[in-house]
C-alpha positions as CSV (number, residue, x, y, z in Angstrom):
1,X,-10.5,14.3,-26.9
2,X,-7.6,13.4,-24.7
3,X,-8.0,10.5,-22.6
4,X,-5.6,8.7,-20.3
5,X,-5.9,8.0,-16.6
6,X,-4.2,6.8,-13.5
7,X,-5.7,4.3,-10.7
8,X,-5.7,3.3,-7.4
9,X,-9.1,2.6,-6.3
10,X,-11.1,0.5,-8.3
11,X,-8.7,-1.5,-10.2
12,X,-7.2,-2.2,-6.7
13,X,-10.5,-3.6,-5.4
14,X,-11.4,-5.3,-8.8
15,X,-8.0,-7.0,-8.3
16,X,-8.9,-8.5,-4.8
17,X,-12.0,-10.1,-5.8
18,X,-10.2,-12.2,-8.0
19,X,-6.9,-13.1,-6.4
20,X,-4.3,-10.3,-7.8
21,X,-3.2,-7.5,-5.4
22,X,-2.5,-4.0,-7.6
23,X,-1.8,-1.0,-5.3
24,X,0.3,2.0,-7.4
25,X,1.3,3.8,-4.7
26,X,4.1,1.5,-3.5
27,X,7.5,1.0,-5.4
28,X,7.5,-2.1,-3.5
29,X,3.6,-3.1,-5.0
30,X,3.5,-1.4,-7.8
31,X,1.6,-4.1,-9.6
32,X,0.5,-7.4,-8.3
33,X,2.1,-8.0,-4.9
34,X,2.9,-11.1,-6.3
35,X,5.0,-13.9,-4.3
36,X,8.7,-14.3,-4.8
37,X,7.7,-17.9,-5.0
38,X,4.9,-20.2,-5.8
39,X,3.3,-21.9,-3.5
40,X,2.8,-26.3,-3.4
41,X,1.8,-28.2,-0.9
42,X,2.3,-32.1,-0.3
43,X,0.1,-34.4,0.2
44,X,1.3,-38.2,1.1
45,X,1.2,-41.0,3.2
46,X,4.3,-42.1,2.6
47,X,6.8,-40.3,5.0
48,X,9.8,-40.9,3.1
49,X,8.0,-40.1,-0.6
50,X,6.9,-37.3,0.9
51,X,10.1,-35.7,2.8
52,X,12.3,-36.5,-0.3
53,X,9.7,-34.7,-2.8
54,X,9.9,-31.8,-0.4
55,X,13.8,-31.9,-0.1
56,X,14.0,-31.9,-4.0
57,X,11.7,-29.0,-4.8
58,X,13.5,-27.0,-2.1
59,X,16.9,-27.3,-3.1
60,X,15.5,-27.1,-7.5
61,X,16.4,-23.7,-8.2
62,X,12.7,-23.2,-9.3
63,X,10.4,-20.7,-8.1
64,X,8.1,-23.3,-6.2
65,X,8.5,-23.7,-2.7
66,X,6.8,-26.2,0.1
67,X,4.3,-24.6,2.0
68,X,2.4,-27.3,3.6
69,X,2.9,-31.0,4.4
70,X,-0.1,-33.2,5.1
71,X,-0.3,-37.4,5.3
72,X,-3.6,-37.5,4.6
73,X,-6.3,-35.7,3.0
74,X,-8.8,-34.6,6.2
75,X,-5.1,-32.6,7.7
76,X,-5.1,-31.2,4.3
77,X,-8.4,-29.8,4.1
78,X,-8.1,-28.0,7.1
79,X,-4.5,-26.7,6.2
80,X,-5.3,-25.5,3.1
81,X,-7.8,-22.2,4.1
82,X,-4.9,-20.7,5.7
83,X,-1.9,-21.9,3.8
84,X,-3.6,-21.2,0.3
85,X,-1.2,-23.3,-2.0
86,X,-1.1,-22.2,-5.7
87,X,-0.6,-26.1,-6.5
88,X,-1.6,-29.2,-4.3
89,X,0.5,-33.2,-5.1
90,X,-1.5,-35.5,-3.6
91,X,-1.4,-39.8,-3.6
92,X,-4.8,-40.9,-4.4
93,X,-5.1,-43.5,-1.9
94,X,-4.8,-42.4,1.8
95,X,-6.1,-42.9,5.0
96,X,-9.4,-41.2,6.6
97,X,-9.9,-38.8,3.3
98,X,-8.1,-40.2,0.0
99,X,-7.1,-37.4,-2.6
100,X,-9.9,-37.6,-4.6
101,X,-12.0,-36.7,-2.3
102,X,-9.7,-34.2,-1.1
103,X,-9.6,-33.1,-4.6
104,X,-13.6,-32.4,-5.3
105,X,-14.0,-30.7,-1.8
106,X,-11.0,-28.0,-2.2
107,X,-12.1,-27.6,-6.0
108,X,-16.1,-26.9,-4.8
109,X,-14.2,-24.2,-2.2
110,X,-11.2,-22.9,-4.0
111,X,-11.5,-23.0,-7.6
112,X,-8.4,-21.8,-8.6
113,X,-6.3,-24.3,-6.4
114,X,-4.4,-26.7,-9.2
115,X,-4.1,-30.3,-8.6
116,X,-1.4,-33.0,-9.3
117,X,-2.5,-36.5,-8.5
118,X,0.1,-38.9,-7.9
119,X,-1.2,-42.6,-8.8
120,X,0.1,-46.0,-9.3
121,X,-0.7,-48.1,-12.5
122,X,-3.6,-50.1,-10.6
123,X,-5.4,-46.6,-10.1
124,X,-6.0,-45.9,-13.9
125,X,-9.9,-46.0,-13.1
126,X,-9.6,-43.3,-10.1
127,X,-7.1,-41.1,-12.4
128,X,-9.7,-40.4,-14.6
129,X,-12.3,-39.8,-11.8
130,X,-9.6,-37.1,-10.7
131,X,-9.0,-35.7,-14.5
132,X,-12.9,-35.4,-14.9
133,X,-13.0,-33.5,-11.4
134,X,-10.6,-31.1,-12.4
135,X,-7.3,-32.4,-11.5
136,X,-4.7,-30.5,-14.1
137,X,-2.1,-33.4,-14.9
138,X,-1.0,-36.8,-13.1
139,X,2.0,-38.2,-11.9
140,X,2.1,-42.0,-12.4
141,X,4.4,-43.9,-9.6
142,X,7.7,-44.8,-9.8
143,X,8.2,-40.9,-11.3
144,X,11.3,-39.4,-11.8
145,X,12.7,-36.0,-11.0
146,X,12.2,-35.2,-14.5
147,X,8.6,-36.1,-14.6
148,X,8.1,-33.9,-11.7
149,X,9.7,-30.8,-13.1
150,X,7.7,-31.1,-16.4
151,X,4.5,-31.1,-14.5
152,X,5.7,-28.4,-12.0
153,X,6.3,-26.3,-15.4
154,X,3.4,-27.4,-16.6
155,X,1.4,-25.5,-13.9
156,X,4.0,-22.6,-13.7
157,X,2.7,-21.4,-16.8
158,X,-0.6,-22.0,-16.7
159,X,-0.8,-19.6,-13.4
160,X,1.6,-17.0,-15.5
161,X,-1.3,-17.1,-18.3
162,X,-4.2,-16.8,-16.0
163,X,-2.8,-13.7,-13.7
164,X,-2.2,-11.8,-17.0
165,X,-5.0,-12.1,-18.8
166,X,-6.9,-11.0,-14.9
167,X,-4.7,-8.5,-15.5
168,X,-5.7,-7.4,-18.8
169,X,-9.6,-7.7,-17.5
170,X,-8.7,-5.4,-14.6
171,X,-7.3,-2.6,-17.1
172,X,-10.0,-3.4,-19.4
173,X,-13.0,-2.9,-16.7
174,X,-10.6,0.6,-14.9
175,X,-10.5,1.8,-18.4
176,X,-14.4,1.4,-19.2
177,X,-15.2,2.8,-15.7
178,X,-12.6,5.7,-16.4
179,X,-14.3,6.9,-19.3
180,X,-17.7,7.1,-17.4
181,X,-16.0,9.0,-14.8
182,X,-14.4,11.5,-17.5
183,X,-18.5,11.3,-19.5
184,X,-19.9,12.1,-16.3
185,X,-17.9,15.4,-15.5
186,X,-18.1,16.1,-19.1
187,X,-22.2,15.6,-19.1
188,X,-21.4,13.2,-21.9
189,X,-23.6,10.2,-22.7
190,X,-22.5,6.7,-20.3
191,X,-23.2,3.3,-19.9
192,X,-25.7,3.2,-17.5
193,X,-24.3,-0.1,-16.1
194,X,-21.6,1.4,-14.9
195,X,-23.4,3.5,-11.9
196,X,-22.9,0.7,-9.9
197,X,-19.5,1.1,-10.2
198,X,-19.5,4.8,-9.4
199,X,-21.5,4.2,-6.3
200,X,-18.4,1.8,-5.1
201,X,-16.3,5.2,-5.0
202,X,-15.3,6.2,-1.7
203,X,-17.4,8.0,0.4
204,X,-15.5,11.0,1.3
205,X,-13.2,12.5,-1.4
206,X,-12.2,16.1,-3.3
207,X,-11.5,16.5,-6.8
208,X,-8.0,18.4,-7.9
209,X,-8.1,19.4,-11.6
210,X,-4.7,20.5,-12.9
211,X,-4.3,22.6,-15.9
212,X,-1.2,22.8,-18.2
213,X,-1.2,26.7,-18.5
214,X,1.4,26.5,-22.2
215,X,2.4,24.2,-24.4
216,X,4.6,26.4,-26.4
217,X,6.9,28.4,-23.8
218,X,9.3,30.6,-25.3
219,X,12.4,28.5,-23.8
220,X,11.3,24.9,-25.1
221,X,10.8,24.4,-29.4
222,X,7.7,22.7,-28.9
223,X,5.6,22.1,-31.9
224,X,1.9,21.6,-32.0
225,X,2.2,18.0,-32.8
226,X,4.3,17.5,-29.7
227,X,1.1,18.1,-27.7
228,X,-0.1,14.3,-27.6
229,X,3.2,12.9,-25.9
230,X,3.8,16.4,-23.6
231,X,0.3,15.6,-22.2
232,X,1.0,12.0,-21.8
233,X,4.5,13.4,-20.3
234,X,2.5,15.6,-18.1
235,X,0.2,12.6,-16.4
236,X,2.8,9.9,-16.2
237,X,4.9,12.5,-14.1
238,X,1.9,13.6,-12.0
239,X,1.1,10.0,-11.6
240,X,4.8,9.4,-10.5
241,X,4.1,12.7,-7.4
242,X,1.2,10.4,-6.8
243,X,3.3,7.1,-5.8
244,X,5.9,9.3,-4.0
245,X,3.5,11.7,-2.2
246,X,1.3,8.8,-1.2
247,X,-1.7,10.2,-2.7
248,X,-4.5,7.5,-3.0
249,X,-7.0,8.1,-5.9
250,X,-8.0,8.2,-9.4
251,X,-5.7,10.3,-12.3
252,X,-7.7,10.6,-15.1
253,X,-7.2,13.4,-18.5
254,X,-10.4,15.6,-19.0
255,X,-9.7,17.6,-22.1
256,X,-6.5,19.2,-23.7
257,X,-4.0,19.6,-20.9
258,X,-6.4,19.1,-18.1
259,X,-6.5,16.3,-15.6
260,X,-8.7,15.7,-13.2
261,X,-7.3,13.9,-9.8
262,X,-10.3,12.8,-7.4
263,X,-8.4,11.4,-4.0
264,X,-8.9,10.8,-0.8
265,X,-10.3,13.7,1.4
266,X,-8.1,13.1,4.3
267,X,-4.6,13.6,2.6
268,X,-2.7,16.9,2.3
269,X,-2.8,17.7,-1.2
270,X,-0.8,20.9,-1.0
271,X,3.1,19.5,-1.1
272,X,1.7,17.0,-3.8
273,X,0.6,19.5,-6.4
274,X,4.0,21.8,-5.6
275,X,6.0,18.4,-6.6
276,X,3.9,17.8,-9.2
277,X,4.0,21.8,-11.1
278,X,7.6,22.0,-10.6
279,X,8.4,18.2,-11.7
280,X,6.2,18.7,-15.1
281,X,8.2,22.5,-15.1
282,X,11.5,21.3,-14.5
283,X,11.1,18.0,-16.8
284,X,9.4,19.5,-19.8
285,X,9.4,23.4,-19.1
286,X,5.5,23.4,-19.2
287,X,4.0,25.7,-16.4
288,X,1.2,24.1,-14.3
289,X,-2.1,25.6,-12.2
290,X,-4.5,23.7,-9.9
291,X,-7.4,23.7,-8.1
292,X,-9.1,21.6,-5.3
293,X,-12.9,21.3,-4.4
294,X,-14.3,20.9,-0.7
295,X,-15.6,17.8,0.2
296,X,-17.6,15.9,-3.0
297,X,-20.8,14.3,-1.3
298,X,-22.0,11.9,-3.8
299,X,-20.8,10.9,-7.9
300,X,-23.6,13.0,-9.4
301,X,-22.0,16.4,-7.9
302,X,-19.2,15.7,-9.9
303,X,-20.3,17.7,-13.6
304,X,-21.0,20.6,-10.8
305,X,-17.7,20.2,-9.4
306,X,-15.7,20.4,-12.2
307,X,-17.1,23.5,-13.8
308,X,-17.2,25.2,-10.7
309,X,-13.5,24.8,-10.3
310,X,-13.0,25.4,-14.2
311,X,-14.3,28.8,-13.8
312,X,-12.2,29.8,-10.4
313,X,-9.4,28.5,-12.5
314,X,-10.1,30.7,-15.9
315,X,-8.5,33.8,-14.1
316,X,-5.4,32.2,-14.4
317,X,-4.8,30.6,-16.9
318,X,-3.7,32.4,-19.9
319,X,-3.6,29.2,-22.5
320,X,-4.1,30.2,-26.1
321,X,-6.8,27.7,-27.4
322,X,-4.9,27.4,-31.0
323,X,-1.8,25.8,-28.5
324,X,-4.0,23.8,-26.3
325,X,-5.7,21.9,-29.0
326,X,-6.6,18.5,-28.1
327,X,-4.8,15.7,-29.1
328,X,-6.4,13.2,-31.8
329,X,-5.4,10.4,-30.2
330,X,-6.7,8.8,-27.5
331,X,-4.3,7.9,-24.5
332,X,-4.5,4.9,-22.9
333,X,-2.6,5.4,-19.8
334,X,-3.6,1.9,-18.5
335,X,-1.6,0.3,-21.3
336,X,1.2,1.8,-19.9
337,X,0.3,0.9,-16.3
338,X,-0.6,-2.4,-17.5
339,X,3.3,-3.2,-19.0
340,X,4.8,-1.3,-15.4
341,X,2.5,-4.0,-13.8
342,X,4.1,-6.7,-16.2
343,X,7.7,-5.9,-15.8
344,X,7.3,-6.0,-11.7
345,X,5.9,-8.9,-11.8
346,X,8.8,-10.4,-14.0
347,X,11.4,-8.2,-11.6
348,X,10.0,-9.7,-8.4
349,X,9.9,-13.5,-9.6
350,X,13.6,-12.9,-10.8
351,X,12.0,-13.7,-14.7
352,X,15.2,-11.6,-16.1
353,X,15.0,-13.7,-19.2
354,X,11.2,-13.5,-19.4
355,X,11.4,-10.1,-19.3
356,X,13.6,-9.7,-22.2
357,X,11.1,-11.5,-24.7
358,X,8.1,-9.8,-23.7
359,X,10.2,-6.5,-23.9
360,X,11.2,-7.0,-27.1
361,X,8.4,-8.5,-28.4
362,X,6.1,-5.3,-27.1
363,X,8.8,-3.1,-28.8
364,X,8.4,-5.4,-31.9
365,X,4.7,-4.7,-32.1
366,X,4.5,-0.9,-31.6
367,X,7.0,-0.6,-34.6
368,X,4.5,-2.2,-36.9
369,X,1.3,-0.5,-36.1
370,X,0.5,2.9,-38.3
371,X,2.8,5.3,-37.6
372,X,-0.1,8.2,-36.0
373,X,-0.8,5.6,-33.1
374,X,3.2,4.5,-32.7
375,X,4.7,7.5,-31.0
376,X,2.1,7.8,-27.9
377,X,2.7,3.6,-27.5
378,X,6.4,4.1,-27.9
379,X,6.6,6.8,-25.3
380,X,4.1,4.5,-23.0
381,X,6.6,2.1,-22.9
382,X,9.5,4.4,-22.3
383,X,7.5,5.5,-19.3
384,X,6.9,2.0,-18.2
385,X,10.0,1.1,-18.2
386,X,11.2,4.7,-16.5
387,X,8.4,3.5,-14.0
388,X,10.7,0.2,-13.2
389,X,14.2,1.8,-12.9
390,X,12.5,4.4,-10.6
391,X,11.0,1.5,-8.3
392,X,13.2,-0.8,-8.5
393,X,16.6,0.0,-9.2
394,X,16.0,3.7,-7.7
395,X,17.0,5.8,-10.6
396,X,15.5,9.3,-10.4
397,X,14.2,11.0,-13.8
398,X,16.5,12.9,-16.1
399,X,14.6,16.4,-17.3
400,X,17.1,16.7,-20.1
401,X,17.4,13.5,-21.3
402,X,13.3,12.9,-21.5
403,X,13.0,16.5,-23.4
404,X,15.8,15.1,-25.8
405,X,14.1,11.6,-26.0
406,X,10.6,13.1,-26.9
407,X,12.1,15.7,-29.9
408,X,13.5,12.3,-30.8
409,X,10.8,10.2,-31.1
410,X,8.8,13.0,-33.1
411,X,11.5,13.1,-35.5
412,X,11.5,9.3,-36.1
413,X,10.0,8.4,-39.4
414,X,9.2,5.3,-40.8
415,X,9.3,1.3,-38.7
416,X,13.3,1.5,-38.5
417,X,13.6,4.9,-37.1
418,X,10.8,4.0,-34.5
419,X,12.6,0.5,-33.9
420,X,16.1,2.4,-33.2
421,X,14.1,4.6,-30.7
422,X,13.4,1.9,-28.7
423,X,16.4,0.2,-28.9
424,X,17.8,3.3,-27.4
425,X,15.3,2.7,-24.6
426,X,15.8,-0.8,-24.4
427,X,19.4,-0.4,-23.3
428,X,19.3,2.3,-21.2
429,X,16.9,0.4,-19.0
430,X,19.3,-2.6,-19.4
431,X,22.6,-0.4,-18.5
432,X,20.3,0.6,-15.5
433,X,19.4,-3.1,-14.6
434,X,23.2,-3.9,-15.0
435,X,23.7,-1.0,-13.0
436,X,21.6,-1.8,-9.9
437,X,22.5,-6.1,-10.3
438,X,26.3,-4.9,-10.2
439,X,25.7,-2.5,-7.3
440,X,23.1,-4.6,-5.2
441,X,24.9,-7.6,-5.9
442,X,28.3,-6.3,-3.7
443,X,28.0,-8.0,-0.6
444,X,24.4,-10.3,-1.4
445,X,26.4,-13.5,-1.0
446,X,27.7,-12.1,2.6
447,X,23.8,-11.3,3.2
448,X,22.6,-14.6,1.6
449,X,24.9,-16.7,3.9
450,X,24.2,-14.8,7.4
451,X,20.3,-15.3,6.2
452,X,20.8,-18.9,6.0
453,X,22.8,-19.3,9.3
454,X,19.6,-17.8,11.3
455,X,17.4,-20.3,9.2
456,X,19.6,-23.6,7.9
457,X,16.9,-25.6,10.4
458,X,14.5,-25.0,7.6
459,X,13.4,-26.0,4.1
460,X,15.4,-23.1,2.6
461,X,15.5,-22.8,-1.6
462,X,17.4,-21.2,-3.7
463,X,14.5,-19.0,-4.6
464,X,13.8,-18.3,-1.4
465,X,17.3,-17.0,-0.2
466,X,17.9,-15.1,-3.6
467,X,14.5,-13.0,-3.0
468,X,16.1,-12.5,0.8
469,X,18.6,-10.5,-1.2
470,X,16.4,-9.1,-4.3
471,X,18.3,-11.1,-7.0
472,X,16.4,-13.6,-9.7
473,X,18.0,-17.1,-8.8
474,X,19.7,-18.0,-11.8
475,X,21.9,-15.2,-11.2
476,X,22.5,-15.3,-7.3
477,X,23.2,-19.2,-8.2
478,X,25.8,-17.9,-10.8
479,X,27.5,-15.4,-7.8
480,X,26.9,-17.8,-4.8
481,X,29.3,-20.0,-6.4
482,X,31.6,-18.0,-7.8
483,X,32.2,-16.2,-4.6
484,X,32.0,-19.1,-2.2
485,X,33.3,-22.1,-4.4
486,X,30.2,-24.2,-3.9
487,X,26.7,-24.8,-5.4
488,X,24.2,-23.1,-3.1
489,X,22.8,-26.8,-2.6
490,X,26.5,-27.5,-1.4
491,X,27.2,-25.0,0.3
492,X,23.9,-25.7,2.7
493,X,24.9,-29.4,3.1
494,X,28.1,-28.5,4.4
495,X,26.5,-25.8,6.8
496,X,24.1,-28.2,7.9
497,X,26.7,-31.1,8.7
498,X,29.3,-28.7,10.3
499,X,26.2,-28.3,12.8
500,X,25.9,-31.5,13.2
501,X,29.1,-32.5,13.8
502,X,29.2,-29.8,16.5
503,X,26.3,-31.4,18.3
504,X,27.7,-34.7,18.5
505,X,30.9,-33.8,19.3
506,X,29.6,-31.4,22.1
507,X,25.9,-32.7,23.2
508,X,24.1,-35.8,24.4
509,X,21.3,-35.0,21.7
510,X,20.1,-38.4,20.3
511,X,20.7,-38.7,16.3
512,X,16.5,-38.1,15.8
513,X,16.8,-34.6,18.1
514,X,20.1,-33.4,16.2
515,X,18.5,-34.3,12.7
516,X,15.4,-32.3,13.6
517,X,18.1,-29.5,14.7
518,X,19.7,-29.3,11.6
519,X,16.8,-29.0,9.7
520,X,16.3,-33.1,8.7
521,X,13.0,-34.4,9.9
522,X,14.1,-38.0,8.8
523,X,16.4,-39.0,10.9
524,X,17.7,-42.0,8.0
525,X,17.8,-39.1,5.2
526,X,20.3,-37.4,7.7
527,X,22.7,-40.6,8.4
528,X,22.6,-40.8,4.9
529,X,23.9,-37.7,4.2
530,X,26.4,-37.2,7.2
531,X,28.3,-40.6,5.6
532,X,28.3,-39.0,2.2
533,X,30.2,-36.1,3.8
534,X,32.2,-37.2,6.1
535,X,32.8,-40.8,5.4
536,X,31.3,-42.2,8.7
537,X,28.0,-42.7,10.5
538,X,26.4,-40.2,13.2
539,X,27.4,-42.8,15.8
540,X,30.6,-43.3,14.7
541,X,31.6,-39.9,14.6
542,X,30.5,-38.9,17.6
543,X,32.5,-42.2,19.2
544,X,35.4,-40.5,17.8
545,X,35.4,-36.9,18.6
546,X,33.1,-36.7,21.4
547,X,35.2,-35.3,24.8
């Protein structure tokens, strides 16, 4: 039987329940919604430990940014609901809650909030109270900028781990309740455990089954072992009408060259499916017919539904069951949604390098499994990674170029032939990422710098500004100062003290209100740095030049 399916609903909901955000239908969310930036928030006593911790992380070039600052634990504990740190630092002793106390409460309440705990040597007893309460690492005072980073790291990837393997468990529990969906229309045997699931299913929704009418049309030199990837062809492009159309609901394949779509009842299905037939007809020359049900009531109508609409769709279609066989493979569609999901999330974090390995480590893999399965995982990733350049680099879909690429991949023979194949792939989506970086990266640094002229009074990062202009930081770092002659940590020190020396040239602003101005809450950190730049103190400066 072939299988393969395309989600919105449940693996969306699934998602939320344990922190990951999946929604298909948006280029822009087309996986986890994840953050440009992970999330840390301080927790100190020490003004000046604290500021300077905050001023480094900012200006790091990592992906971790400063959400929330708190001088002891009890203004933590109510910051944290709202601010929802990935990480917390916190000193262990403080004033009217101490961190370890801090620590136990937000771990009974948020689980999967890590902690650092910073500690002196004389605290060795009340580190290990805060290791045994689920602290992930300490920090032991004096610590360097080093030390930090490594820990920082250290939670970096632990995060990375845990959201893909809740990915992999969201695919894993959409595929099982996917395959009770397709039993139930079927009036195949299910698991009866997962009625609970169907009764989640929205209350109000139709059911669209869409029939590939010939897989052999006299204009195309289809063969029957082309079947399995022109199906797979067939859903991944209806599944792409989906996203653009903003259709909302579940794309799963019935039987050979039939899938069934069950969607929201509100939405205007009609200019979907007429994408959708001449897409698949334009893209692989395979003619298309559907039909839609009224209103579905409750799961159980479903085996109903589908026949009814099988028979008012018999009429016209004139498939020959010797072409229409089904394939022997089963497609896993939500492999392939679950590398698309994968490769945004490396996109949006600005992981370029990380997104290499895993790429070339998937292709690595497919090569080496028996060469029946290969093909259909080979063309999965293709389509993942058409999926990307569509989203995120905007590169529309080539009909002669995918024909050509599937006659291709049929031809290929052996683990090098298959390997060449996706090298093929490999670079085209890497000429198309070159492609978009070189177009979208004309005029970022103009973007970048105007961005932080409107916010310079706040704890800007690299990270931070780079997402502002959809570059990964190591390479807006590389352009920033290439086009402007400065490090981007520079170049905001000097914007930051030209303001300054505007103020006290121009205003009777005391040193404390211009530092808070220029985004400095200490007003000593400030003085510091003004006499680094300019050779002289605030006061001195403004005795100077001031009219």
């Amino acid at each position: 039987m072939f299988m393969g399916s395309r989600t919105v609903w449940t693996f969306d909901s699934w998602n939320r329940e344990h922190g990951l955000y999946l929604d298909c239908r948006s280029s822009s969310n087309c996986a986890r919604k994840e953050r440009h930036s992970m999330r840390i928030m301080l927790v100190e006593d020490e003004p000046l430990f604290r500021k300077g911790l905050a001023k480094m992380i900012a200006g790091s070039g990592t992906r971790w940014t400063v959400c929330g600052e708190a001088e002891n634990g009890q203004v933590a504990e109510q910051m944290i609901p709202e601010l929802q740190p990935d990480l917390v630092m916190t000193d262990i002793r403080m004033p009217a809650m101490d961190g370890l106390q801090l620590l136990k409460q937000t771990k009974a309440r948020f689980p999967s909030i890590e902690f650092i705990v910073i500690t002196g040597y004389q605290d060795f007893y009340y580190a290990q109270t805060a290791l045994r309460s689920g602290a992930l690492d300490l920090l032991v005072k004096p610590c360097s900028m080093q030390d930090i980073f490594d820990v920082l790291h250290k939670v970096e990837v632990l995060l990375a781990e845990r959201e893909a393997v809740a990915r992999q468990a969201a695919s894993d529990k959409q595929l099982l309740l996917e395959n009770t969906l397709r039993a139930v229309m079927l009036r195949f045997p299910y698991a009866l455990g997962m009625l609970e699931e169907l009764k989640g299913m929205p209350d109000s929704y139709r059911l669209l089954m869409i029939q590939i009418m010939d897989f052999f049309p006299v204009h195309r030199a289809y063969r029957k072992q082309d079947v399995s990837l022109l199906q797979f062809s067939a859903l991944n492009i209806i599944g792409e009408m989906m996203d653009i159309f903003g259709i909302t609901g579940t794309l799963l394949g019935i039987e050979s060259g039939r899938f069934a779509l069950l969607f929201d009842a509100s939405a205007d299905e009609e200019p979907f499916v007429e994408a959708a037939c001449r897409t698949v007809q334009q893209l692989l020359g395979l003619p298309m017919s559907a039909a839609c049900s009224d209103l579905v009531g409750e799961w159980t109508q479903l085996p109903d539904v589908y026949e009814s609409l099988l028979e008012k769709m018999k009429a016209s279609i004139s498939v020959d069951k010797a072409n229409g066989q089904e394939a022997a493979l089963a497609i896993n569609r939500a492999r392939q949604q679950l590398i698309s999901a994968q490769l945004a999330a490396f996109f949006s974090s600005g992981q370029i390098d990380a997104m290499k390995s895993y790429l070339e480590q998937h292709a690595l893999e497919i090569s080496s499994i028996n060469e029946e399965a290969w093909r259909i995982e080979a063309l999965s990733l293709s389509f993942a990674l058409q999926d990307t350049m569509r989203k995120q680099f905007g590169q529309e879909s080539d009909s002669l170029s995918l024909t050509d690429r599937i006659s291709k991949l049929h031809d290929c023979h052996g683990k090098d032939e298959a390997g060449a194949w996706m090298k093929e792939e490999l670079e085209r989506f890497w000429t198309a990422f070159q492609a978009w970086q070189n177009r979208h990266s004309a005029g970022a640094i103009s973007r970048a710098v105007r961005y932080m002229q409107e916010r310079y009074t706040e704890s800007l990062s690299l990270q931070q500004v780079a997402a502002q202009v959809h570059l990964n930081a190591t390479y807006f770092s590389h352009v920033f100062k290439k086009e402007t002659g400065f490090s981007f940590v520079q170049y905001l020190l000097e914007m930051r003290m030209e303001k300054a020396k505007q103020l006290l040239a121009n205003t009777d602003m005391n040193i404390t209100e211009i530092s808070g101005a220029i985004g400095y809450d200490l007003p000593n950190y400030f003085a510091k740095l003004f006499r680094q730049c300019t050779g002289l103190s605030p006061k001195e400066f403004r005795k100077q030049n001031q009219i």
